[in-house]
Each structure stands twice: as C-alpha cells, then as structure tokens.
N, CA, C and O atoms as a CHARMM CRD file, in Angstrom:
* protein
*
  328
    1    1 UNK  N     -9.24800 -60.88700   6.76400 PROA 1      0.00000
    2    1 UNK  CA   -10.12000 -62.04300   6.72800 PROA 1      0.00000
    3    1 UNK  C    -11.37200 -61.69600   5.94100 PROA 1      0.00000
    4    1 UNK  O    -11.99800 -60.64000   5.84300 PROA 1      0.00000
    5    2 UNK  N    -11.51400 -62.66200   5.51400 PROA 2      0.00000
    6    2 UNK  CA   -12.94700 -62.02800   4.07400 PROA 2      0.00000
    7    2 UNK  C    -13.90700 -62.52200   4.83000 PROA 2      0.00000
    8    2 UNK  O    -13.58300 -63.21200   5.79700 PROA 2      0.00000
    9    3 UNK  N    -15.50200 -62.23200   4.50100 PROA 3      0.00000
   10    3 UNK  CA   -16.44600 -62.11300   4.78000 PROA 3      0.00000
   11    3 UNK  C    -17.29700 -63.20200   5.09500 PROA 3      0.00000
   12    3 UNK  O    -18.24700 -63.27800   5.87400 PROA 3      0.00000
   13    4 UNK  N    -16.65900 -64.20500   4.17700 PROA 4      0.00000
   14    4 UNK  CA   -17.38800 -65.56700   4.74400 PROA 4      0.00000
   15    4 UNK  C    -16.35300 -66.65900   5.69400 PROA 4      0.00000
   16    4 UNK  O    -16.55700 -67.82100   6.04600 PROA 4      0.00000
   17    5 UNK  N    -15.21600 -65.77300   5.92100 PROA 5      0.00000
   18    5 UNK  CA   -14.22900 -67.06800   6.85900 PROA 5      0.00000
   19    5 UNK  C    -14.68500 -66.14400   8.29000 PROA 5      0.00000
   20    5 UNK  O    -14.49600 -66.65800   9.39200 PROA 5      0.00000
   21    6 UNK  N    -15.24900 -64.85900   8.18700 PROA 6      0.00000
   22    6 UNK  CA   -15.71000 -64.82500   9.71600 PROA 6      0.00000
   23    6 UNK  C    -16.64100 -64.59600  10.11800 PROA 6      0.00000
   24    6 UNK  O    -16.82900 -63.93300  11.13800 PROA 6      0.00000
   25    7 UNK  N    -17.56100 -65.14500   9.33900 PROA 7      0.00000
   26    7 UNK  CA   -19.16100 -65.35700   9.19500 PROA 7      0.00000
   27    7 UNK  C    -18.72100 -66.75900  10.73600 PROA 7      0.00000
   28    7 UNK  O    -18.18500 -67.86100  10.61500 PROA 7      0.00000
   29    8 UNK  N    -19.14200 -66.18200  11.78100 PROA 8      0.00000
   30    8 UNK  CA   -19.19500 -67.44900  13.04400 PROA 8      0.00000
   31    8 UNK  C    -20.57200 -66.96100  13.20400 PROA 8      0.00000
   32    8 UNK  O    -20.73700 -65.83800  13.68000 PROA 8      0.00000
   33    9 UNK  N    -21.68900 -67.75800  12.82300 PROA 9      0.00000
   34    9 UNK  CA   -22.96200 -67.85800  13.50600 PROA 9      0.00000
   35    9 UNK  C    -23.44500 -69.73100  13.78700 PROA 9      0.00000
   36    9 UNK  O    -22.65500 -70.62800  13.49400 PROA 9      0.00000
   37   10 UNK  N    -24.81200 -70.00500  14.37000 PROA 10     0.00000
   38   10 UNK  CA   -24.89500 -71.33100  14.39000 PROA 10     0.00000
   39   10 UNK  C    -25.29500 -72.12800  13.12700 PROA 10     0.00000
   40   10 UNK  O    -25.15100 -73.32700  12.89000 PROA 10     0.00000
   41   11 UNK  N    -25.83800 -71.13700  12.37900 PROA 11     0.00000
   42   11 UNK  CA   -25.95500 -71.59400  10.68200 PROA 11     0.00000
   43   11 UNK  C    -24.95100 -70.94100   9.81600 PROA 11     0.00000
   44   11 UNK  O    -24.85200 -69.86600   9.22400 PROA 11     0.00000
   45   12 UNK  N    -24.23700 -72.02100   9.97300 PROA 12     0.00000
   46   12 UNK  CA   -22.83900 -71.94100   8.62800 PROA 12     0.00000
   47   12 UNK  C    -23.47500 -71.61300   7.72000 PROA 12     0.00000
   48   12 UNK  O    -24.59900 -72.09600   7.58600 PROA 12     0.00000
   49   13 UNK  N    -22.88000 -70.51600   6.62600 PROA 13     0.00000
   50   13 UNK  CA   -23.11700 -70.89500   4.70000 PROA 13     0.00000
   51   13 UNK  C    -22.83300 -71.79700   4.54500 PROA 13     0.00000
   52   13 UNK  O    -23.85100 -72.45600   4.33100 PROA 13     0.00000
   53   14 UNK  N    -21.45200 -72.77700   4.46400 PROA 14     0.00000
   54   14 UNK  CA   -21.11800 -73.49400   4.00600 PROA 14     0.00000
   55   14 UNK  C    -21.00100 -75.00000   5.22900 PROA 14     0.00000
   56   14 UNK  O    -19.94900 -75.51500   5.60700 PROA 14     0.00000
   57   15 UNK  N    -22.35400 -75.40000   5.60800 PROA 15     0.00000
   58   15 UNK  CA   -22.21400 -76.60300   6.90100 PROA 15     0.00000
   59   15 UNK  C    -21.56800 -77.55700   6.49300 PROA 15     0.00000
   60   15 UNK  O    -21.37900 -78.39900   7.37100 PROA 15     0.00000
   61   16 UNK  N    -21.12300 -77.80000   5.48000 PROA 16     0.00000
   62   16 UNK  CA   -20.68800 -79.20200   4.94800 PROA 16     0.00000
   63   16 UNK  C    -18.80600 -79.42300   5.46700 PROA 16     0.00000
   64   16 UNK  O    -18.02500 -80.35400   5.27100 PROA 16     0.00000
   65   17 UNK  N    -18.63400 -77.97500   6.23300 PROA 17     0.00000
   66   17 UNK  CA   -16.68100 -78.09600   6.37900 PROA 17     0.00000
   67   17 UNK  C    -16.92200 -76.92700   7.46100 PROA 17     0.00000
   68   17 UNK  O    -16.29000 -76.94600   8.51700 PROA 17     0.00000
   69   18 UNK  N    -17.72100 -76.04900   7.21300 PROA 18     0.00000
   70   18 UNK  CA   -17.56700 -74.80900   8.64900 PROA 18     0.00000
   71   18 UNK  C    -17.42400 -74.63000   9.50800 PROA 18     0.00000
   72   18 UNK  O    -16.59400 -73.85300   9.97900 PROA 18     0.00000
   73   19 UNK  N    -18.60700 -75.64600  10.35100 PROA 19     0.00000
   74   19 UNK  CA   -18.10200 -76.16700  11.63800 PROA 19     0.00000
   75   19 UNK  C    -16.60500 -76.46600  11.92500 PROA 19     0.00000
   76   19 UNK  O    -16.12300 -75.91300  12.91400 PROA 19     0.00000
   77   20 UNK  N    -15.78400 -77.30400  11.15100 PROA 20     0.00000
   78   20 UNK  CA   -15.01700 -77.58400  11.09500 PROA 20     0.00000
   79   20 UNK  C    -13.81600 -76.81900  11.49800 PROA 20     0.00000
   80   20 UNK  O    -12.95600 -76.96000  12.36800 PROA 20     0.00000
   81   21 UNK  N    -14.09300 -75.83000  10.42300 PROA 21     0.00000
   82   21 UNK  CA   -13.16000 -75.01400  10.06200 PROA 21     0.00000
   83   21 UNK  C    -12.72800 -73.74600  11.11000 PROA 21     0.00000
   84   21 UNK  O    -11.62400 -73.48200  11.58600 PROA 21     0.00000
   85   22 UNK  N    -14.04200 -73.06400  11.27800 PROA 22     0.00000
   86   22 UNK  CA   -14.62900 -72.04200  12.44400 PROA 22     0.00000
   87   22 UNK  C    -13.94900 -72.74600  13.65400 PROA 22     0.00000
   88   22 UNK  O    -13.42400 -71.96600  14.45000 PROA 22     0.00000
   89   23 UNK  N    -13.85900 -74.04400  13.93900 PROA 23     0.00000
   90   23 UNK  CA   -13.22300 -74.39800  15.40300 PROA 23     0.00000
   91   23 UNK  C    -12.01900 -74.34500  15.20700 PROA 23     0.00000
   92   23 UNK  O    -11.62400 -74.48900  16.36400 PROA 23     0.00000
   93   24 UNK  N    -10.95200 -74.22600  14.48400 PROA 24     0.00000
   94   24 UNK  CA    -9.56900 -73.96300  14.52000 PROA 24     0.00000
   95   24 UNK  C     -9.51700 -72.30400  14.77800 PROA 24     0.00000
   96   24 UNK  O     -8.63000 -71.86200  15.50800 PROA 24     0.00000
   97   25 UNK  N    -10.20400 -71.66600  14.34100 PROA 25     0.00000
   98   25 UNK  CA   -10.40000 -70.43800  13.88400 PROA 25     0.00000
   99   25 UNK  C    -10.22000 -69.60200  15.67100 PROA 25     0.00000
  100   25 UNK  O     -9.53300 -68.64400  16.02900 PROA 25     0.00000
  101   26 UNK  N    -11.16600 -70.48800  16.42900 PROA 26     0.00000
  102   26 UNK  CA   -11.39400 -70.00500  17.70500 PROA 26     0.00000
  103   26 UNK  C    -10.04500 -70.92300  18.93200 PROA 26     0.00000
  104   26 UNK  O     -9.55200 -70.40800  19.93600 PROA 26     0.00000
  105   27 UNK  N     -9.76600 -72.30900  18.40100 PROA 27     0.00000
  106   27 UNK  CA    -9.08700 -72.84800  19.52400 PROA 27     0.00000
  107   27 UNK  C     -7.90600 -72.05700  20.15500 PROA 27     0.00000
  108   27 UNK  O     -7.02100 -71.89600  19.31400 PROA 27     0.00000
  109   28 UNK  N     -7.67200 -71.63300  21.09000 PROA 28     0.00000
  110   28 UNK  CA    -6.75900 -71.45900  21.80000 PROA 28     0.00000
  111   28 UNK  C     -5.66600 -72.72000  22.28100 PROA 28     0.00000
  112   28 UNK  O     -4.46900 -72.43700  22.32900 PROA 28     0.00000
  113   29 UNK  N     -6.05900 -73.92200  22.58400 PROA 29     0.00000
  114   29 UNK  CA    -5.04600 -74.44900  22.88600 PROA 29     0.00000
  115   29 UNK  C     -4.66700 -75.26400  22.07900 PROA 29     0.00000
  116   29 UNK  O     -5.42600 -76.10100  21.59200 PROA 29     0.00000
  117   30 UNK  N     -3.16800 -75.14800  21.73300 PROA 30     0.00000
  118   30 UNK  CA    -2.31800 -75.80200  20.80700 PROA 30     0.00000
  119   30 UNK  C     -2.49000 -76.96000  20.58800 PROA 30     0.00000
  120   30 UNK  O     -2.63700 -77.34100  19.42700 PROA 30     0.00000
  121   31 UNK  N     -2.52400 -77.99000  21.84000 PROA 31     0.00000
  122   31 UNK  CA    -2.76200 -79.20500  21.49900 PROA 31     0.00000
  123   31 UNK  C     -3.90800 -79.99000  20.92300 PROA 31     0.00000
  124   31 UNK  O     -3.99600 -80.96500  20.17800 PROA 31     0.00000
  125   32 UNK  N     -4.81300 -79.14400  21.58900 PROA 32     0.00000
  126   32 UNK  CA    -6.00900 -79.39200  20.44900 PROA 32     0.00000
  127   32 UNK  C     -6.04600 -79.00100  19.09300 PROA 32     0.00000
  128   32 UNK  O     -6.06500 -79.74900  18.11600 PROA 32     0.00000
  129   33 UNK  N     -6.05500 -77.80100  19.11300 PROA 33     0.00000
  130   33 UNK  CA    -5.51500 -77.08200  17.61200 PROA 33     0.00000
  131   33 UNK  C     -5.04400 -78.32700  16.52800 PROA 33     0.00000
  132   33 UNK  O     -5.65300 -78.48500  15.47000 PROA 33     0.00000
  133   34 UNK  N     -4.26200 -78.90800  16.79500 PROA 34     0.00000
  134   34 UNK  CA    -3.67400 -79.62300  15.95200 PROA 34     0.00000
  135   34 UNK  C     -4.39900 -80.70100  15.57400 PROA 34     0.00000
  136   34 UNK  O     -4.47900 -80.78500  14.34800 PROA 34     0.00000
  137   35 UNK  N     -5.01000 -81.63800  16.22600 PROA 35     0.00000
  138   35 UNK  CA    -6.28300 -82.64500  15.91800 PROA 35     0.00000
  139   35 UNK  C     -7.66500 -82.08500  15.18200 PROA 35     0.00000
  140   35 UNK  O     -8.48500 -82.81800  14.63000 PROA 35     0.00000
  141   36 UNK  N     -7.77100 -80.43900  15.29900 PROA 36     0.00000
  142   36 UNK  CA    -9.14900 -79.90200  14.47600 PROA 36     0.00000
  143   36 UNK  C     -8.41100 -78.91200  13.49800 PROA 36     0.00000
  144   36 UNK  O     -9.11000 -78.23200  12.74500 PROA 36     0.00000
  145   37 UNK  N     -7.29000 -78.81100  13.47000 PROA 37     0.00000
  146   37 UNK  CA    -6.71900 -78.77300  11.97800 PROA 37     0.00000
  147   37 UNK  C     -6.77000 -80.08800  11.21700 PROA 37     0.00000
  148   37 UNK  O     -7.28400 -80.02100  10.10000 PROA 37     0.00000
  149   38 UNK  N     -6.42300 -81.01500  11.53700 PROA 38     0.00000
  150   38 UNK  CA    -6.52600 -82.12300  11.24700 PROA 38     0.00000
  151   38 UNK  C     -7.71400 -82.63600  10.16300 PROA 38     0.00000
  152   38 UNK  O     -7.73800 -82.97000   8.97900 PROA 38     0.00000
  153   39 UNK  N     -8.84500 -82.48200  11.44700 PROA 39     0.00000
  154   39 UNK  CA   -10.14300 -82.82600  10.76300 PROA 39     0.00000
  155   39 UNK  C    -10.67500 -81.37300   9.73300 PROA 39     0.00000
  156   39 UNK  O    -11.28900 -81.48600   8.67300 PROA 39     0.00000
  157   40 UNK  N    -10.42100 -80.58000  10.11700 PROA 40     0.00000
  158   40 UNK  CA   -10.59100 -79.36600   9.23900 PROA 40     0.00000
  159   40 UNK  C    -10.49200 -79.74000   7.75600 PROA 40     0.00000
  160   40 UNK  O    -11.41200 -79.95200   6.96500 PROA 40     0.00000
  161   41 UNK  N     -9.20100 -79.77200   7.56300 PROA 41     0.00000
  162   41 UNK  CA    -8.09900 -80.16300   6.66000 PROA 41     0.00000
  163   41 UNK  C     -9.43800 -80.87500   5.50000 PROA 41     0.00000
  164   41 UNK  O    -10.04600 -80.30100   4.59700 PROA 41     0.00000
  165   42 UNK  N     -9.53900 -82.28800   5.98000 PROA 42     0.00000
  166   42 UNK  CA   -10.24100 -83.34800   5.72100 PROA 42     0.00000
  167   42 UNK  C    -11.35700 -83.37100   5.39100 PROA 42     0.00000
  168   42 UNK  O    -11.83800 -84.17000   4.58800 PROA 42     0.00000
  169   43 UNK  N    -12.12400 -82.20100   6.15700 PROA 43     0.00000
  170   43 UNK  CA   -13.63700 -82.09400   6.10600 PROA 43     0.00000
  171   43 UNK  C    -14.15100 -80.84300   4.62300 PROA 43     0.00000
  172   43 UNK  O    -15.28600 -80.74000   4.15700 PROA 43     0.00000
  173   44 UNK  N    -13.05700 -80.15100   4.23900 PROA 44     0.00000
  174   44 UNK  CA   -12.88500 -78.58100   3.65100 PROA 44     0.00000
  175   44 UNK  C    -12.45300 -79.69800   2.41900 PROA 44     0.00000
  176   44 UNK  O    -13.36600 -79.78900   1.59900 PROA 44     0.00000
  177   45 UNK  N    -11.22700 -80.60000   2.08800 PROA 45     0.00000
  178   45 UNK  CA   -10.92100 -81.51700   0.83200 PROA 45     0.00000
  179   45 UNK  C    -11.65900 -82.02300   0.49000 PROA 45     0.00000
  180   45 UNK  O    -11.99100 -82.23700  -0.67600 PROA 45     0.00000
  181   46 UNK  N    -12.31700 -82.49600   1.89900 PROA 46     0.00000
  182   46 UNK  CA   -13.69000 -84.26700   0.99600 PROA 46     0.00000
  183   46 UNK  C    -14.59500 -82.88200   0.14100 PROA 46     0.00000
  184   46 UNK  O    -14.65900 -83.04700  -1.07700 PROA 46     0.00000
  185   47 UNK  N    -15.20800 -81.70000   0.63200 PROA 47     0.00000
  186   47 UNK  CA   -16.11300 -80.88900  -0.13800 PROA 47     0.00000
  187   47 UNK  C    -15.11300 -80.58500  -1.47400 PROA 47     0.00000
  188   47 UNK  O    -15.24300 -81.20100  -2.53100 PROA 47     0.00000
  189   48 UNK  N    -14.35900 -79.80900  -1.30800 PROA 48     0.00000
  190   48 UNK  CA   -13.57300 -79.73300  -2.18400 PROA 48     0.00000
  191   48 UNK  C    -13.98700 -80.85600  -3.39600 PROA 48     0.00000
  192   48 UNK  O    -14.75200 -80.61300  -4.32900 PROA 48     0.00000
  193   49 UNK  N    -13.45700 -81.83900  -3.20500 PROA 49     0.00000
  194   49 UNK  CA   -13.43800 -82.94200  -4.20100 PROA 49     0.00000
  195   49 UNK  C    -15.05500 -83.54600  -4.05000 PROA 49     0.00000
  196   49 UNK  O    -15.20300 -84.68800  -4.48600 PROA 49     0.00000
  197   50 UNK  N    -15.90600 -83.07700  -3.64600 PROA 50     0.00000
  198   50 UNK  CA   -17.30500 -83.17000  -4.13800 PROA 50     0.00000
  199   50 UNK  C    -17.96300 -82.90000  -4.81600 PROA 50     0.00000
  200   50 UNK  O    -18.88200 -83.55400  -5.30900 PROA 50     0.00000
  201   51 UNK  N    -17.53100 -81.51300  -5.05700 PROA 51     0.00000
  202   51 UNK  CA   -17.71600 -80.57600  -5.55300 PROA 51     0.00000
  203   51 UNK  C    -16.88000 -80.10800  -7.15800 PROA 51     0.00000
  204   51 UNK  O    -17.00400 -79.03600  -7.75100 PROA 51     0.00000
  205   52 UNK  N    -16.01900 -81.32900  -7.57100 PROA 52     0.00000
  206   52 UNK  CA   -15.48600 -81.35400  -8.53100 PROA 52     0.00000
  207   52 UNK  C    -16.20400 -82.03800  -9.40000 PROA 52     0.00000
  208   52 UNK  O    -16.71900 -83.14200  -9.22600 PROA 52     0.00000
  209   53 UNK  N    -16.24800 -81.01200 -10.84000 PROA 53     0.00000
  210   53 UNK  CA   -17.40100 -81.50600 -12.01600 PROA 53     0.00000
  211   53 UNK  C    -18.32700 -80.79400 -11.76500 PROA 53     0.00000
  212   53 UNK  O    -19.17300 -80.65300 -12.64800 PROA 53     0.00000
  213   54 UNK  N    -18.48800 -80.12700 -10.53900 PROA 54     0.00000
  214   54 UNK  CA   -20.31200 -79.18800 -10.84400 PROA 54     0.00000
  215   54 UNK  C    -19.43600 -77.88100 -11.21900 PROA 54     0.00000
  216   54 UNK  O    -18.23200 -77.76200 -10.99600 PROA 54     0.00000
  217   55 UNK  N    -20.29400 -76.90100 -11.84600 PROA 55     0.00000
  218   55 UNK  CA   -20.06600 -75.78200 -12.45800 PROA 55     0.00000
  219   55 UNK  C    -20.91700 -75.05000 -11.64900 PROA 55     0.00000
  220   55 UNK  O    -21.30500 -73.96100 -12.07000 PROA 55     0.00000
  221   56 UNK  N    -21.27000 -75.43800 -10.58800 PROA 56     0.00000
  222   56 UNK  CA   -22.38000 -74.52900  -9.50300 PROA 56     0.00000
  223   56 UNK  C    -21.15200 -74.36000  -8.56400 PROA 56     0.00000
  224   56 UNK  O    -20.04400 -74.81100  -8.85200 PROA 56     0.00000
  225   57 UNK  N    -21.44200 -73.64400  -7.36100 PROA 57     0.00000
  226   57 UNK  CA   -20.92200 -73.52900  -5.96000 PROA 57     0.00000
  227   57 UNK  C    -19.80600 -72.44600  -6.04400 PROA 57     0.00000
  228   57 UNK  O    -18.89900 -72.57400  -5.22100 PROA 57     0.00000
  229   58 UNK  N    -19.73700 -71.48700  -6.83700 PROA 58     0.00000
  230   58 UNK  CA   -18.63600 -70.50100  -6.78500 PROA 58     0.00000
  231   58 UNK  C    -18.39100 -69.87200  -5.69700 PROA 58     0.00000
  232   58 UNK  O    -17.18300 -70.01800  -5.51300 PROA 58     0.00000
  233   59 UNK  N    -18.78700 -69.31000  -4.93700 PROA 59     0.00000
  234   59 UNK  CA   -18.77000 -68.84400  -3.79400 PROA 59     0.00000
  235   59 UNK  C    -18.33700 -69.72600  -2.48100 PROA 59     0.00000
  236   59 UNK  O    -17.60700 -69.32900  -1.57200 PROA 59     0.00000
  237   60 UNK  N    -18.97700 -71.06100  -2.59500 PROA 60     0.00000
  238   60 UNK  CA   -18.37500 -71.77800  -2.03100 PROA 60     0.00000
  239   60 UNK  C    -16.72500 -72.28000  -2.15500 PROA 60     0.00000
  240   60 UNK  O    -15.85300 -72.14100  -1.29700 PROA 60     0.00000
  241   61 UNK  N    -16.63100 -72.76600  -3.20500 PROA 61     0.00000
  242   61 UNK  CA   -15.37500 -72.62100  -4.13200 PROA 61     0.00000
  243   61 UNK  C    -14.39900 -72.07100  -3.30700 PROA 61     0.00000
  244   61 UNK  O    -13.56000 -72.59200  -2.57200 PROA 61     0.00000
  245   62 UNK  N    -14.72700 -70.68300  -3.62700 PROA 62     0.00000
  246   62 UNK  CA   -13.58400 -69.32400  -3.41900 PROA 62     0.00000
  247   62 UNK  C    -13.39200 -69.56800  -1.27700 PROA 62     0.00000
  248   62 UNK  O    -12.46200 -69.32700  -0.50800 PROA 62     0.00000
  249   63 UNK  N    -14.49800 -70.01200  -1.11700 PROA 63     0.00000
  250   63 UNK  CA   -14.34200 -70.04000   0.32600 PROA 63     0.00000
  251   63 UNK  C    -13.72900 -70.99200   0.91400 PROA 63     0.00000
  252   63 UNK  O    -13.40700 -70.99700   2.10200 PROA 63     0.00000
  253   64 UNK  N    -13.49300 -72.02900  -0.05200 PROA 64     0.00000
  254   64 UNK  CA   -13.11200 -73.69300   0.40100 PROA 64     0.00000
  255   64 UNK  C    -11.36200 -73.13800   0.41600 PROA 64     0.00000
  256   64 UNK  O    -10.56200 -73.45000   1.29900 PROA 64     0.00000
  257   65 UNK  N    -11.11400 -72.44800  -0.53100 PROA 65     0.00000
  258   65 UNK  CA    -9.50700 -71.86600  -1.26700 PROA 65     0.00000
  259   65 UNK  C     -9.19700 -71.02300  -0.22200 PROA 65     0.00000
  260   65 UNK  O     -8.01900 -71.08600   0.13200 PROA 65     0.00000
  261   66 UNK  N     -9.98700 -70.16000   0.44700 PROA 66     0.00000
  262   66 UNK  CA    -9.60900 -69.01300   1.49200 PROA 66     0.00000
  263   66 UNK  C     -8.77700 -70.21100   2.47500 PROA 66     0.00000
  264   66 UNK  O     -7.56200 -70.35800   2.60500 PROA 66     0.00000
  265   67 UNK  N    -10.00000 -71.06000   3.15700 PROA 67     0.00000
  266   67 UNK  CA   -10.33300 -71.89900   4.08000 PROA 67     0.00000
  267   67 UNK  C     -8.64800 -72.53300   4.30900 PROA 67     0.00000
  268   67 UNK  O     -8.01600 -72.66300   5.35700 PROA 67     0.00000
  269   68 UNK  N     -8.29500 -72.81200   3.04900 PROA 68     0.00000
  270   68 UNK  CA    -6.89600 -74.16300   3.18300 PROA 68     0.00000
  271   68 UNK  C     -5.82600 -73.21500   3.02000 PROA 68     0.00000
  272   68 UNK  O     -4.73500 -73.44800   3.53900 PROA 68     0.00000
  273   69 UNK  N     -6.07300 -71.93600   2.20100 PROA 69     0.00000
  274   69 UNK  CA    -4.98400 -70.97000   2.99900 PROA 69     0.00000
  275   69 UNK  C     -4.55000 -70.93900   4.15700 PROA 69     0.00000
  276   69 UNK  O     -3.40600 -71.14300   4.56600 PROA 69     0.00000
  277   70 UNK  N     -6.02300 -70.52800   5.02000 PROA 70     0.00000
  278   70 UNK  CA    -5.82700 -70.02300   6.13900 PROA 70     0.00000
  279   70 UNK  C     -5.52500 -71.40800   7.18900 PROA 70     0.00000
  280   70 UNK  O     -4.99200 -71.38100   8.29800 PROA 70     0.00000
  281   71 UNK  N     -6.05300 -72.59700   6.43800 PROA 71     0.00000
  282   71 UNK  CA    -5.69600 -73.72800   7.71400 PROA 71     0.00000
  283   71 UNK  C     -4.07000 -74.12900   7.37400 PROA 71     0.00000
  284   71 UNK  O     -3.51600 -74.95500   8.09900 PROA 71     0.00000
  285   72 UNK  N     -3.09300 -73.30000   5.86500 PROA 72     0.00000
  286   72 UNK  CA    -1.90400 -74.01100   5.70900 PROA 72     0.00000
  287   72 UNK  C     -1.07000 -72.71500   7.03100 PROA 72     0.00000
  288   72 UNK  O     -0.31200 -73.08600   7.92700 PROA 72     0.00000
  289   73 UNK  N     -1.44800 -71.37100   6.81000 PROA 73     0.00000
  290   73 UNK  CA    -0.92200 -70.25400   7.31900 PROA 73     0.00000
  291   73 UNK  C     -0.75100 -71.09400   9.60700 PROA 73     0.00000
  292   73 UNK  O      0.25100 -71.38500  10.25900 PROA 73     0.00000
  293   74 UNK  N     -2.02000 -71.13900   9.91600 PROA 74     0.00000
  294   74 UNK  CA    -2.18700 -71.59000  10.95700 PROA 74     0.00000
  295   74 UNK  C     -1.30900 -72.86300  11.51900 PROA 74     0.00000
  296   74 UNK  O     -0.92500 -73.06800  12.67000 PROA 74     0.00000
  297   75 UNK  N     -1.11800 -73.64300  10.34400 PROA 75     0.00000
  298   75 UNK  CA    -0.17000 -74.86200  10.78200 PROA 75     0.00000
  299   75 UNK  C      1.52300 -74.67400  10.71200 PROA 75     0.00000
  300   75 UNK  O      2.47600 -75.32200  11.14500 PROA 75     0.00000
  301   76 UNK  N      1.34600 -73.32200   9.85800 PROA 76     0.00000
  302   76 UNK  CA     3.15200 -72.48400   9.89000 PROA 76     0.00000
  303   76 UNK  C      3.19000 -71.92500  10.86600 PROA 76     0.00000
  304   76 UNK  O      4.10900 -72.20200  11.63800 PROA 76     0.00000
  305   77 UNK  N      2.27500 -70.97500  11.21200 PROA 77     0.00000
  306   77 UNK  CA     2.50800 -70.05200  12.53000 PROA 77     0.00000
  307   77 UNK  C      2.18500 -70.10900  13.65400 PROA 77     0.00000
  308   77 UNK  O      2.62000 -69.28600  14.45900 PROA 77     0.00000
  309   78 UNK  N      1.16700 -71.28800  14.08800 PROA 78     0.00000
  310   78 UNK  CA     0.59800 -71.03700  15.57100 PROA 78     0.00000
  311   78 UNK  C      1.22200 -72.85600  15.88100 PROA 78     0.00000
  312   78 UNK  O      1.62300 -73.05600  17.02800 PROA 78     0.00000
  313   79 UNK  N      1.27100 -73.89800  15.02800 PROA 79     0.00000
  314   79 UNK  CA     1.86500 -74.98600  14.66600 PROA 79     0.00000
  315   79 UNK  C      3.44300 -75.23600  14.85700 PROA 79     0.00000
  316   79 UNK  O      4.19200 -75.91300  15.56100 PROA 79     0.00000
  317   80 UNK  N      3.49800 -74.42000  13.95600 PROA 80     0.00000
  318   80 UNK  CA     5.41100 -74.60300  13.79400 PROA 80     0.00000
  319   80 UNK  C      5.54500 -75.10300  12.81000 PROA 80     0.00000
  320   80 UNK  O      6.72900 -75.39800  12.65100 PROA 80     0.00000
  321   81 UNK  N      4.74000 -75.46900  11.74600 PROA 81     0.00000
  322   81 UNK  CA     4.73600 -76.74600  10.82800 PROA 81     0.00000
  323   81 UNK  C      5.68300 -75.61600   9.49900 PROA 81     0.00000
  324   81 UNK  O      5.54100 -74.39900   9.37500 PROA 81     0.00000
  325   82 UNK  N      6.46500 -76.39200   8.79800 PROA 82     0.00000
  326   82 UNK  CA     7.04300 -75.76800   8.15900 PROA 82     0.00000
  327   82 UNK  C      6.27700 -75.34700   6.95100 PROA 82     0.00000
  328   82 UNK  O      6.80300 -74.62000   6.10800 PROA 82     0.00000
C-alpha cells in the first residue's frame, strides 16, 4: 500500500474522495462495504473527471489511479464481484 492510500488522519491530502475512500479501507462489515464502495467509486470518478484538462494535481492523479485499483481489487476479493 503506498503512502498516500494509508495516510488515515482527520485531514485527508486529498478531502475531495478520501473520506470516502479511507471508509472502505477500514469497513469490516460486508454489507456495508458494498454501499461505501459504492459511493467511493463515485466520489474518487466525479474528482477524477474534475480534474480533467488541468495539468496541475499529479500526485493527486497517481492517488485517484491507486484509489480505483484498490476499490476494483476489494470488490473481487472481499465482494465476490467478478
């Protein structure tokens, strides 16, 4: 896990999807899991596509790309999702 997907403090680097993201990261129960993958998903794309056309935010960038790895990996393995 790289350095900014386990950055869990109350000030995100990246607040605009972290929150988000950081709560799948920690849920234990499945059934929830799946509704804050959900919004994860959603919250990590809308930046994503905000963020399309600026030539700023690299770091963010690279973290948004970790981020939907790790939320596709989570919906194969702790999910079932194919």
């Amino acid at each position: 896990m790289a350095a900014s997907e386990s950055h869990t403090s109350s000030t995100p680097r990246f607040p605009a999807w972290q929150h988000a993201y950081e709560a799948v990261l920690t849920e234990t129960d499945t059934h929830a899991l799946f509704k804050l993958v959900e919004i994860a998903q959603a919250s990590v794309l809308t930046r994503r596509a905000d963020l399309e056309g600026s030539a700023d935010h690299h770091a963010e960038r690279h973290a948004i790309e970790e981020a939907l790895a790790n939320l596709r990996a989570v919906k194969r393995d702790r999910l079932k999702f194919g």
